[in-house]
C-alpha positions in Angstrom: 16.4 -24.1 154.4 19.9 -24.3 152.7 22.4 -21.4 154.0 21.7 -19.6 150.4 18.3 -19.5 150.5 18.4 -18.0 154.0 21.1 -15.1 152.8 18.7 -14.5 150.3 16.0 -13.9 152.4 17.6 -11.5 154.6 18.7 -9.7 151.5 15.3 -9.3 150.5 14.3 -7.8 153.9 16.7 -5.5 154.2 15.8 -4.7 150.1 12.0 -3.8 151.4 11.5 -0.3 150.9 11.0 1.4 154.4 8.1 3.3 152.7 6.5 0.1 151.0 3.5 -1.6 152.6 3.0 -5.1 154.0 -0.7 -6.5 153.5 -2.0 -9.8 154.6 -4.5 -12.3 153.3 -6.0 -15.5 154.8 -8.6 -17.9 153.9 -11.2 -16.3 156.5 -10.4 -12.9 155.8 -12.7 -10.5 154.2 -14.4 -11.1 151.2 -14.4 -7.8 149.7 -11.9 -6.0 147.3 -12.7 -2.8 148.4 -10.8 -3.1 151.6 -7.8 -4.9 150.1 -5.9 -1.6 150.7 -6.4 -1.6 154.3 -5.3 -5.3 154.9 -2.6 -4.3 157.3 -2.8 -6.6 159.9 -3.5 -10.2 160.4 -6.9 -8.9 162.2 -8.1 -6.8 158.8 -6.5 -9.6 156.0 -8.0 -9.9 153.0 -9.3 -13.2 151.4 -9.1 -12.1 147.7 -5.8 -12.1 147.4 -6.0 -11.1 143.2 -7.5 -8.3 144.9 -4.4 -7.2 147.5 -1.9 -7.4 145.0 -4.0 -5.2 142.5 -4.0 -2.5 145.5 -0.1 -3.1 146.6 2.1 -0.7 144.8 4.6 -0.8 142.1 7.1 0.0 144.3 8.2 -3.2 146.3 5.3 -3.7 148.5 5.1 -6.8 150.2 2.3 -9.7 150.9 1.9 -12.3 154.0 -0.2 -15.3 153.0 -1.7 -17.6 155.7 -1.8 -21.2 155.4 -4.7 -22.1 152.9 -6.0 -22.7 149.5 -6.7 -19.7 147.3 -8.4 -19.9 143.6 -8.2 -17.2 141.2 -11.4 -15.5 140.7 -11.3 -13.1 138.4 -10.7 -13.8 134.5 -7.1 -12.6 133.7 -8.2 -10.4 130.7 -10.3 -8.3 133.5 -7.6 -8.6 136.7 -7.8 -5.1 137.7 -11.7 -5.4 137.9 -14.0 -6.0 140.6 -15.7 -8.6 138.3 -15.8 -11.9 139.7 -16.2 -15.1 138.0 -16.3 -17.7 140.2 -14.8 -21.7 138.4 -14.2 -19.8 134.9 -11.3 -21.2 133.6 -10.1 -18.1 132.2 -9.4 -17.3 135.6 -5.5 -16.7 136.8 -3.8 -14.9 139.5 -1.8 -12.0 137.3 1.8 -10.1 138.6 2.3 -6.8 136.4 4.4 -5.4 139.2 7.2 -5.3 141.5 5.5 -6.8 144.5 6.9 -9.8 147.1 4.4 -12.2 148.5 5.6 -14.2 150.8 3.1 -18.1 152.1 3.0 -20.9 155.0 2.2 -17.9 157.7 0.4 -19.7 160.2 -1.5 -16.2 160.7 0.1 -15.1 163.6 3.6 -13.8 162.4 4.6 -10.1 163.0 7.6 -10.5 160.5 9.2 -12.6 157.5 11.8 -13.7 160.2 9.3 -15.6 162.5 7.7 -17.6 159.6 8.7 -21.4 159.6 9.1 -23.4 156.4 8.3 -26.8 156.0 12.0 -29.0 155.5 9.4 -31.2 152.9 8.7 -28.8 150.7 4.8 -29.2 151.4 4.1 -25.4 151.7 0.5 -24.8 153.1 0.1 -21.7 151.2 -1.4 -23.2 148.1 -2.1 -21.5 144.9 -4.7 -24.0 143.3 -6.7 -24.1 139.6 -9.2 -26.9 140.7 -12.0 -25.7 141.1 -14.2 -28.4 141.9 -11.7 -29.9 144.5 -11.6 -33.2 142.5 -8.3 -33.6 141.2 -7.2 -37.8 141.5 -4.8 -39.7 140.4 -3.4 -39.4 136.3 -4.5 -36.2 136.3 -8.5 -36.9 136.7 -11.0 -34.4 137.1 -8.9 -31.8 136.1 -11.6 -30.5 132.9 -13.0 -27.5 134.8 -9.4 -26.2 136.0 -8.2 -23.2 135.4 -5.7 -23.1 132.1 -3.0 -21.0 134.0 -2.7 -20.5 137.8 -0.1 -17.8 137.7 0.7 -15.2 135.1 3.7 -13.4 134.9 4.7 -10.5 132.4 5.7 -7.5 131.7 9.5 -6.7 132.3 8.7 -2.9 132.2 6.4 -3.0 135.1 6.9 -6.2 136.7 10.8 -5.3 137.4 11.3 -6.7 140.8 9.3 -9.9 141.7 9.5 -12.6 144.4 7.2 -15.6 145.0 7.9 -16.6 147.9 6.3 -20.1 150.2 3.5 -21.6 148.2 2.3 -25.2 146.7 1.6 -24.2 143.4 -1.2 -27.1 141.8 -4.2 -27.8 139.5 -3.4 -25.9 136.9 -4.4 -27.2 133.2 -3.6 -26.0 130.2 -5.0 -27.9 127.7 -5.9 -25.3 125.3 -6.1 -25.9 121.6 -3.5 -25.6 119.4 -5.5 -22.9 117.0 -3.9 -19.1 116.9 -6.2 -17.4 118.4 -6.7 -19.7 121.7 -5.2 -17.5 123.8 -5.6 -15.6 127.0 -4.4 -11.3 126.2 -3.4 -9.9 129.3 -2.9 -6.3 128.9 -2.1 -6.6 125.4 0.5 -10.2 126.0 -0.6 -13.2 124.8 -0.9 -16.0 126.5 -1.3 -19.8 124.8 -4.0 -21.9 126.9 -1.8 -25.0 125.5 1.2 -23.8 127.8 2.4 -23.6 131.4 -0.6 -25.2 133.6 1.1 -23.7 136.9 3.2 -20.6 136.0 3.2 -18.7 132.7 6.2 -16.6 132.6 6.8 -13.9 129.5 8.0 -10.6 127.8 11.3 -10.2 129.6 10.4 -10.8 132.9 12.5 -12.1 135.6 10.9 -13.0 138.7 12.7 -14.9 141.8 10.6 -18.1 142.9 11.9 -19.3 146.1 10.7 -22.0 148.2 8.1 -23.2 146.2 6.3 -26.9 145.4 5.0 -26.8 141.6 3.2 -30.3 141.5 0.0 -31.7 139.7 -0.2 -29.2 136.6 -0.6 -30.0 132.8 -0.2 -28.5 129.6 -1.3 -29.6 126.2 2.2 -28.6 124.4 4.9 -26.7 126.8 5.6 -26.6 130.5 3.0 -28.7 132.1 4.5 -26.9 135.6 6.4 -23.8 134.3 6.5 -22.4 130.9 9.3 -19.6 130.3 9.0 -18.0 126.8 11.6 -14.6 126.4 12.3 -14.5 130.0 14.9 -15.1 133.2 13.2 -16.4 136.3 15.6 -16.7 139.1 14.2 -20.6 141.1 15.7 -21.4 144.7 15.0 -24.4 146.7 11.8 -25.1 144.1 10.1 -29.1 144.0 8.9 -29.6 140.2 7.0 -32.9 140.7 4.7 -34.9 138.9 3.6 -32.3 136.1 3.1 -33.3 132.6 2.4 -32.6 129.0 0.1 -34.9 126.9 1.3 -34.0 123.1 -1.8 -33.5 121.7 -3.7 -32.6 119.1 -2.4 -35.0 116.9 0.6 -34.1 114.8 1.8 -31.9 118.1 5.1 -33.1 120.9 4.6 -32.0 124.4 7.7 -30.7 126.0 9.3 -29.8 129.3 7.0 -31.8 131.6 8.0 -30.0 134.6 9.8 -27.2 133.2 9.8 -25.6 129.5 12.3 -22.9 128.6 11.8 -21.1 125.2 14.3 -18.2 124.3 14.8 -18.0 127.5 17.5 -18.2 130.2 16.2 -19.2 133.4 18.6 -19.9 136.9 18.0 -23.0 138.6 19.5 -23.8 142.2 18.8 -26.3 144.9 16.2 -27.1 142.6 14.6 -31.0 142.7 12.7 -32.2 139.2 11.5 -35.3 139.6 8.3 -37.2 138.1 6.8 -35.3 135.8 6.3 -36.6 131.7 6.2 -35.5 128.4 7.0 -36.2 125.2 10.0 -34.5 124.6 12.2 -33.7 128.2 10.2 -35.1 131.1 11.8 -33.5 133.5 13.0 -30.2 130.9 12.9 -29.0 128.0 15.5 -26.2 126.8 15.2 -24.7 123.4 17.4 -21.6 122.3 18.6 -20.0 125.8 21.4 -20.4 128.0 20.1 -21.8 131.2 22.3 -21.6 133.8 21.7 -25.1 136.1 23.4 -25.4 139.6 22.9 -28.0 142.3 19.5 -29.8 140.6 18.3 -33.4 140.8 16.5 -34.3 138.2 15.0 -37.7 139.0 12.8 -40.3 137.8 11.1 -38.5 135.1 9.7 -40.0 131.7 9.6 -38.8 128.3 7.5 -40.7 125.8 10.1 -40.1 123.3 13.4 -38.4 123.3 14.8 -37.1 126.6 13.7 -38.4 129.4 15.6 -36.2 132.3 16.4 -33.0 129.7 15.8 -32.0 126.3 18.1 -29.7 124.5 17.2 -28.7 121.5 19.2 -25.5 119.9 20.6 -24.9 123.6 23.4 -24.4 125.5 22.4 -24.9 129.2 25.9 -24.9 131.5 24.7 -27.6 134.3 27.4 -27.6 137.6 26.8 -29.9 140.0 23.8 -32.0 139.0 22.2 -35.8 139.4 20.3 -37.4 136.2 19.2 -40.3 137.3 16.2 -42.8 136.8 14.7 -41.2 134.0 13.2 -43.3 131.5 12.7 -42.1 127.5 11.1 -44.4 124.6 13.5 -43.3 122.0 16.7 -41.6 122.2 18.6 -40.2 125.6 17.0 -41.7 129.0 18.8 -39.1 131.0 19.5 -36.2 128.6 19.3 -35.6 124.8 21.9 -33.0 123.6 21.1 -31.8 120.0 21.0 -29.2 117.4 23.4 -28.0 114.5 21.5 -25.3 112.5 24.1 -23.4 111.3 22.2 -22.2 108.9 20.6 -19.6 111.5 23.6 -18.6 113.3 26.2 -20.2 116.0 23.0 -19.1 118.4 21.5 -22.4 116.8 24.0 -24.9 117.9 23.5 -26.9 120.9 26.7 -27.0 123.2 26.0 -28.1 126.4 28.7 -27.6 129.0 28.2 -30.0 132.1 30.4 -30.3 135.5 30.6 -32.5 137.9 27.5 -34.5 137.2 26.3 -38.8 137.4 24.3 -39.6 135.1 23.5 -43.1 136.4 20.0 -45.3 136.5 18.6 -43.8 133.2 17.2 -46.5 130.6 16.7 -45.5 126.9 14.4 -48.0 124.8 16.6 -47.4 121.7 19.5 -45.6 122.0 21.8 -43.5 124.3 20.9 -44.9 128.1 22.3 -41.7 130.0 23.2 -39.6 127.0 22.6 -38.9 123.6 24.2 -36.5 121.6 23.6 -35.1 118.1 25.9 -33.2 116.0 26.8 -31.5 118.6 29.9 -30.5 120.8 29.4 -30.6 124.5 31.9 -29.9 127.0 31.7 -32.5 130.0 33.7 -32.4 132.5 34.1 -34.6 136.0 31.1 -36.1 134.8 30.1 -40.3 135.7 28.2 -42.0 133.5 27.4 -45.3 135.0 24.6 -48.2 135.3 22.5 -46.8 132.3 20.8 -48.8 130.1 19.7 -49.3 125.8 19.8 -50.9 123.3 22.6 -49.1 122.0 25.2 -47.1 123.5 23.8 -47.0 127.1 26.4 -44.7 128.3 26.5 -42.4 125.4 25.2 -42.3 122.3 27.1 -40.0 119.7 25.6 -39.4 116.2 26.4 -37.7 114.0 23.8 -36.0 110.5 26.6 -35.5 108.4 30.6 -35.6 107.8 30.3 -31.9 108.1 27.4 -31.9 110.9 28.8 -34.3 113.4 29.2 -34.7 117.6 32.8 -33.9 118.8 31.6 -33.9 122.4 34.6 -33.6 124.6 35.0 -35.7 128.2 37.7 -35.0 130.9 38.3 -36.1 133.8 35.3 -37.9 133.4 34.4 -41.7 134.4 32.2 -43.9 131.8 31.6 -47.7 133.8 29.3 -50.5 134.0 26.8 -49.4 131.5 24.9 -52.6 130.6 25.7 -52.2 127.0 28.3 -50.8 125.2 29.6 -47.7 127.1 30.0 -45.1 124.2 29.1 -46.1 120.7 30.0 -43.9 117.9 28.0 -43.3 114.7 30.0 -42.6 111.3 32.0 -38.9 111.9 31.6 -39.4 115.5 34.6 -38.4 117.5 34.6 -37.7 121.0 37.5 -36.6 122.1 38.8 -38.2 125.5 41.5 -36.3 128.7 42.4 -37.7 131.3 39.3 -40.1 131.5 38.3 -44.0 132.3 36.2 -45.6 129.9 35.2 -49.3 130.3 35.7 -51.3 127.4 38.1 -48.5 125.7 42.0 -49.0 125.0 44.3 -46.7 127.2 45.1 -44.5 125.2 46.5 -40.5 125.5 43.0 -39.2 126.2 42.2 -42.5 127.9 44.1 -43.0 130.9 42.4 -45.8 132.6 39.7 -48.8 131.4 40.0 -50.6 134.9 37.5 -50.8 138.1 37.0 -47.1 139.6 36.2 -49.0 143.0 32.8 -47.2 143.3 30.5 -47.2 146.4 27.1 -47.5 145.9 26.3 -43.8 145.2 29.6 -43.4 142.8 32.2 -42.1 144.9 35.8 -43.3 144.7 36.9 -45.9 148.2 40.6 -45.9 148.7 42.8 -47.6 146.5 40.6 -46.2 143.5 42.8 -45.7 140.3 40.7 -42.3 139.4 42.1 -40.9 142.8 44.4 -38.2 141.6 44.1 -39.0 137.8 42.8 -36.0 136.3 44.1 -32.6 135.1 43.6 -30.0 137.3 44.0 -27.4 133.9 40.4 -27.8 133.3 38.9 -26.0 135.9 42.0 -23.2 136.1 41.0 -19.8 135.1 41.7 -18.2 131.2 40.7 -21.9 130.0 37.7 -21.9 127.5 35.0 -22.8 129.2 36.3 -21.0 132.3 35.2 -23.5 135.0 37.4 -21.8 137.9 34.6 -20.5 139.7 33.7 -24.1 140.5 35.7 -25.2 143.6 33.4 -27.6 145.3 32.5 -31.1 143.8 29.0 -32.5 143.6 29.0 -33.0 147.5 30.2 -29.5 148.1 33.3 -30.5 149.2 36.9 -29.3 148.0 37.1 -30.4 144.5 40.8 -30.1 144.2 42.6 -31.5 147.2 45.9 -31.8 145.5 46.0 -33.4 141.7 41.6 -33.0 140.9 40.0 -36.8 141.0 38.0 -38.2 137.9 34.3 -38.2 138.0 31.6 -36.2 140.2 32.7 -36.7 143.6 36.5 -35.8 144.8 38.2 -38.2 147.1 37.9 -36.9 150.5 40.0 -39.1 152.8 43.4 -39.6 153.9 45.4 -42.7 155.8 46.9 -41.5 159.0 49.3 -44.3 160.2 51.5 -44.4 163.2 54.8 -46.3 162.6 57.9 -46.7 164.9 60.0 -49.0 167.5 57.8 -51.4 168.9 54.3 -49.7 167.3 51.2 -52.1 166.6 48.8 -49.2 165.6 46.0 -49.5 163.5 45.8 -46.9 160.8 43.0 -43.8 160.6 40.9 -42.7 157.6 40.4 -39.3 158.2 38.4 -37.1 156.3 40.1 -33.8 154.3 41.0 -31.2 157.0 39.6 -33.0 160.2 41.3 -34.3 163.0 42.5 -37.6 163.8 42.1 -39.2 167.2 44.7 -39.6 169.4 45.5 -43.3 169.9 46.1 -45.2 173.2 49.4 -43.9 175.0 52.1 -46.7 173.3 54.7 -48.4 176.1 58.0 -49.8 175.8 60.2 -51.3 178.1 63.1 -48.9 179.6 61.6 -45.8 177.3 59.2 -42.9 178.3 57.1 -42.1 175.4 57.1 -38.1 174.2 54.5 -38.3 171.7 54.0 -38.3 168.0 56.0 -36.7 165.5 55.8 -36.4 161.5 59.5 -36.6 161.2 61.5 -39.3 162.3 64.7 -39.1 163.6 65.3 -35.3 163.7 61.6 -35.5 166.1 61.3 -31.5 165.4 57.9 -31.3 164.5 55.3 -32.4 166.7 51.7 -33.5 166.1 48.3 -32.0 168.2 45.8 -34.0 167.5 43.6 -31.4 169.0 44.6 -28.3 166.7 46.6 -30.0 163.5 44.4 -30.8 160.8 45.0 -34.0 158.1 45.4 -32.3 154.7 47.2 -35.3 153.3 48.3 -39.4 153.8 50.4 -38.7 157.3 53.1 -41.0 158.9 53.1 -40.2 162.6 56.1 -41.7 164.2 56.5 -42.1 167.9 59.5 -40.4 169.9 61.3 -42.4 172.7 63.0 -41.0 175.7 65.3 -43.4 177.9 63.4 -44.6 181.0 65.3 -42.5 184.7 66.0 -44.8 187.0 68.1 -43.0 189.2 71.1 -45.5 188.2 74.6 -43.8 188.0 76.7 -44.1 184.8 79.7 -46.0 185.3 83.0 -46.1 183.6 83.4 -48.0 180.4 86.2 -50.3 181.9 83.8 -52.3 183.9 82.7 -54.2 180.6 84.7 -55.0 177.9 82.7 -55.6 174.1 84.6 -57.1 171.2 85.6 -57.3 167.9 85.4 -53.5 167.4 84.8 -53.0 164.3 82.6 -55.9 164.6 80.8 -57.7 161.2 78.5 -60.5 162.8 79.1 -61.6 166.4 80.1 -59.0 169.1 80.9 -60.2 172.4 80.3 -58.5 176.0 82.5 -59.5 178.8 82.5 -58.6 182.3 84.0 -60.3 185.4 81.7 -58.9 188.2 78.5 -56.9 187.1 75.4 -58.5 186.2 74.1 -57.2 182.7 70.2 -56.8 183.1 69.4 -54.9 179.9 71.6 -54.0 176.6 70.3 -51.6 174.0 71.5 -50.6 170.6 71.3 -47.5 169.3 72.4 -45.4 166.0 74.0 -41.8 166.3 70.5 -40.1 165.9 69.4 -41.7 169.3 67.1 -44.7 167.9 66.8 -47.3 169.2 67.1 -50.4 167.1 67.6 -53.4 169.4 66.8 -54.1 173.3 67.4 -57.0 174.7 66.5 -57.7 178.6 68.9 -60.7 180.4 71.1 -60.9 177.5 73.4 -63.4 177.1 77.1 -62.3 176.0 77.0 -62.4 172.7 74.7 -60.1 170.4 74.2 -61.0 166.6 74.5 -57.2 164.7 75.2 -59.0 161.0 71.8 -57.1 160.1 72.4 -53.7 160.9 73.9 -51.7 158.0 77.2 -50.2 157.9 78.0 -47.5 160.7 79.1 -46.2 163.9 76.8 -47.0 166.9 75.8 -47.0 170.7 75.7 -50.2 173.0 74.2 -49.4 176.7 74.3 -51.8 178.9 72.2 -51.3 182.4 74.0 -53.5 185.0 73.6 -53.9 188.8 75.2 -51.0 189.9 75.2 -48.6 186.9 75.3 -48.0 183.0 77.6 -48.4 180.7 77.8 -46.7 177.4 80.1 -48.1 174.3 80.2 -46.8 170.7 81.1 -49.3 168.1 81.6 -50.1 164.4 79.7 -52.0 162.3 82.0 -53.3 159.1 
């Protein structure tokens, strides 16, 4: 469970009204409805679990369900009812409340805190619509399934909602597509062709947490979820292998996993992978705002237009998401971006804005491979396109209907590579407009910084010595901007998206080169990750000199590196401080030894008619060392040091000697 989904949980806890009640159900509990009320223990649970939530208040009470499969029983128009209809299809588990129910309780539990989620998503709480228990592969045996496993509605008495732990499966909606087939709840409507495994509507908002929504269909809309008017709230939520089938005849499925209709629903750690559909395999999005943060949407297939997302008339703001290996048969394997009615209102223009994102493995049959986009202005920031594939534009495909309906989407700091056709191909009245991007194949131009190798590794982030390292405009994401993106400070990894100058593309370059120079240093250099610590290397050794550790200042040596508390925040040159070696040898006068020419320009001589001169070292006025020489002979070549005053020492037999000179 992610940090954020376990805050949120607490939240809710301490949000449970002391006053409200906690009820239980398990598989094995009783049977009958009329002591739902007094499920207050594990030992009394209920098995009807229709039945508990019509008994738990409006007021926040709370649910535990045990591991195990639960069918809805009761036909949705008659929820409140002790009428039972056992494998009707009209059947559907119905939320008019506030109410939190909470699954995966092994049954023993005395708290929300002691419950134990599964890190696969495979809850064991399962909400399921087949009622025969014969579900198989492409959707088989699924014609006696319920049309609808959940239904939510009512934002006037359904205020405060929370699904919480549950597998979520067999649902089938494969109504017709004639007005009156429909399911009335308490006066709302419900289409049987629409949302197989939740059916969300009228204003409602509920939080759905931890859930798996996996093996549901729908004739039209939302084979897993269908949202229509409302705000759901999903966290850590599978969408997987859902679809719809686009029929009757003259009718396009859409939003395989997911369907959002005048609605504007909040996604986060969400995973959509799998599912089909005609139009958005993985989602479809049609007049909202859906707000899209940290989602995979993954291998999903749309029969024609859309194969990750289809926006049509919407303008979803997506930080921090993967679109990759989706598959379309038409137009835009990963996403389809479209809509320019401006006829209706600026409500009807589709103007997707999109951070930090790859859009990478996606294959289009005809056109636009990761991306297509009609008449239509996104915004598209840090985004990498890459490895898509069409027949036309495999990056991005921009068309445009008109001269005066046409795409301007605009792409900064963005990287567009090794697409197997043509990165970005422009219809007539196309214009994207470029900043500080890379775009294979493109001239470098104002808007076009670079067209050369980003140096990707095999999951798109930059290595070292990658041109897009520093490259962008850190403007875009600053605040009072339009969009304002300075709420995002982490890149797709959640690391620090700006470092110091912001990267290009999804991922920001985390690493630094820490290297260790001076006298007599054979070091390899460290890669160090932003704000870590670099390891100490092996104590260095010179002859004659004491080392005194590592400094990032050389020369002056006044500020000293701990490689247990300092932190890399940058590239770092750590240079090595020498002290003279003791060796308890006195310091003799200067007139034992005699060195000339002084000034001196090539040759300097040292003379002495009865010490023995074991060691000479030259040093400049700072205390470096630049030359050692042990046994020297008399007569020292210093035509390569530059112009300046320094120090000769010479250890002898019985002492040290100490000269200054000048180097013409």
């Amino acid at each position: 469970m992610s940090k954020k989904v376990l805050l949120l949980a607490c939240a809710f806890l301490l949000a449970i009204n002391a006053q409200a009640v906690i009820r239980y159900v398990k598989p094995n509990g009783t049977a009958l409805a009329e002591n739902a009320a007094n499920a207050n223990s594990w030992l009394t649970a209920c098995a009807d679990l229709q039945a508990v939530i019509n008994a738990s208040d409006y007021n926040g009470d709370t649910i535990f369900v045990a591991a195990g499969t639960y069918k809805p029983i009761r036909q949705a128009t008659v929820y409140q009812s002790n009428t039972i209809t056992l494998n009707d299809r009209e059947n559907s588990f119905v939320i008019r409340k506030s109410i939190y129910i909470f699954g995966n309780f092994a049954g023993t539990e005395n708290s929300l805190e002691e419950r134990q989620l599964p890190a696969s998503g495979d809850y064991t709480s399962i909400l399921s619509g087949d009622f025969n228990d014969d579900d198989g592969a492409s959707f088989s045996g699924t014609t006696e399934n319920a049309y609808h496993i959940l239904l939510i509605l009512d934002r006037n008495m359904a205020t405060n909602v929370r699904i919480d732990g549950f597998t979520i499966r067999g649902g089938n909606a494969n109504g017709g597509n004639t007005t009156g087939d429909v399911t009335t709840v308490a006066g709302f409507q419900f289409e049987k062709n629409r949302g197989g495994g939740i059916f969300c509507t009228y204003s409602v908002a509920p939080v759905l947490t931890n859930l798996k929504i996996t093996g549901n269909t729908a004739t039209l809309y939302g084979g897993g979820i269908y949202n229509t008017s409302s705000n759901p709230v999903l966290n850590n939520v599978i969408i997987s292998e859902n679809r719809t089938t686009g029929i009757p005849k003259g009718n396009s499925g859409g939003g395989g996993g997911i369907d959002n209709v005048f609605s504007n629903p909040v996604l986060t750690d969400v995973v959509i992978s799998g599912n089909m559909s005609d139009y958005g395999g993985g989602m479809g999005n049609g007049y909202g705002t859906p707000v899209i943060n940290n989602v995979r949407i993954i291998g999903n297939t749309a029969t024609i237009d859309g194969g990750g997302i289809y926006n049509g008339f919407s303008n979803p703001v997506l930080t921090n998401v993967i679109i990759s290996g989706n598959t379309s048969n038409r137009l835009g394997g990963g996403i389809y971006i479209g809509g320019n009615n401006t006829t209706l209102g600026t409500g009807y223009i589709s103007n997707t804005i999109m951070t930090n994102a790859v859009i990478s493995g996606n294959t289009a049959s005809d056109k636009g491979g990761g991306m297509y986009i009609s008449s239509c202005a996104p915004i598209l920031t840090n985004i990498t396109v890459s490895q898509n594939t069409a027949n036309s534009g495999s990056g991005i495909y921009n068309y445009s209907y008109s001269e005066t309906t046409f795409s301007t989407p605009q792409i900064r700091n963005s990287i567009i590579w090794a697409n197997t056709s043509d990165n970005v191909f422009n219809t007539d009245y196309s214009t994207p407009v470029y900043s500080y991007s890379l775009v294979e194949g493109e001239t470098v131009t104002a808007g076009i910084i670079l067209n050369s190798d980003p140096l990707f590794d095999d999951d798109f982030h930059l290595q070292k010595g990658s041109p897009c390292i520093n490259a962008g405009n850190n403007l875009f994401l600053e605040a009072e901007q339009t969009p304002d993106l300075s709420a995002i400070t982490k890149d797709l990894d959640g690391k620090l998206r700006i470092i110091k100058t912001i990267d290009l593309g999804a991922y920001e370059y985390q690493f630094h080169t820490v290297t260790f120079a001076g006298d007599e240093i054979d070091i390899d250099p460290q890669t160090i990750e932003h704000r870590n610590h670099a390891a100490a290397p092996n104590t260095p050794e010179r002859a004659g000199c004491d080392f005194s550790g590592w400094f990032t200042d050389n020369g002056t040596f006044a500020n000293a590196w701990d490689f247990e508390i300092d932190l890399v925040t940058q590239d770092t040159t750590l240079w090595a401080k020498w002290s003279k070696l003791t060796t308890g040898i006195t310091e003799m006068k200067s007139v034992s030894v005699k060195i000339y020419p002084n000034p001196v320009t090539d040759e300097m001589r040292i003379e002495s008619s009865d010490l023995k001169i074991n060691q000479v070292e030259i040093s400049d006025l700072s205390g470096r060392i630049i030359y050692m020489f042990a046994n020297p002979i008399n007569q020292i070549n210093v035509s390569a040091l530059p112009q300046g005053i320094y120090f000769v020492r010479m250890e002898t037999n019985k002492g040290i000697v100490t000269e200054k000179f000048v180097k013409k």
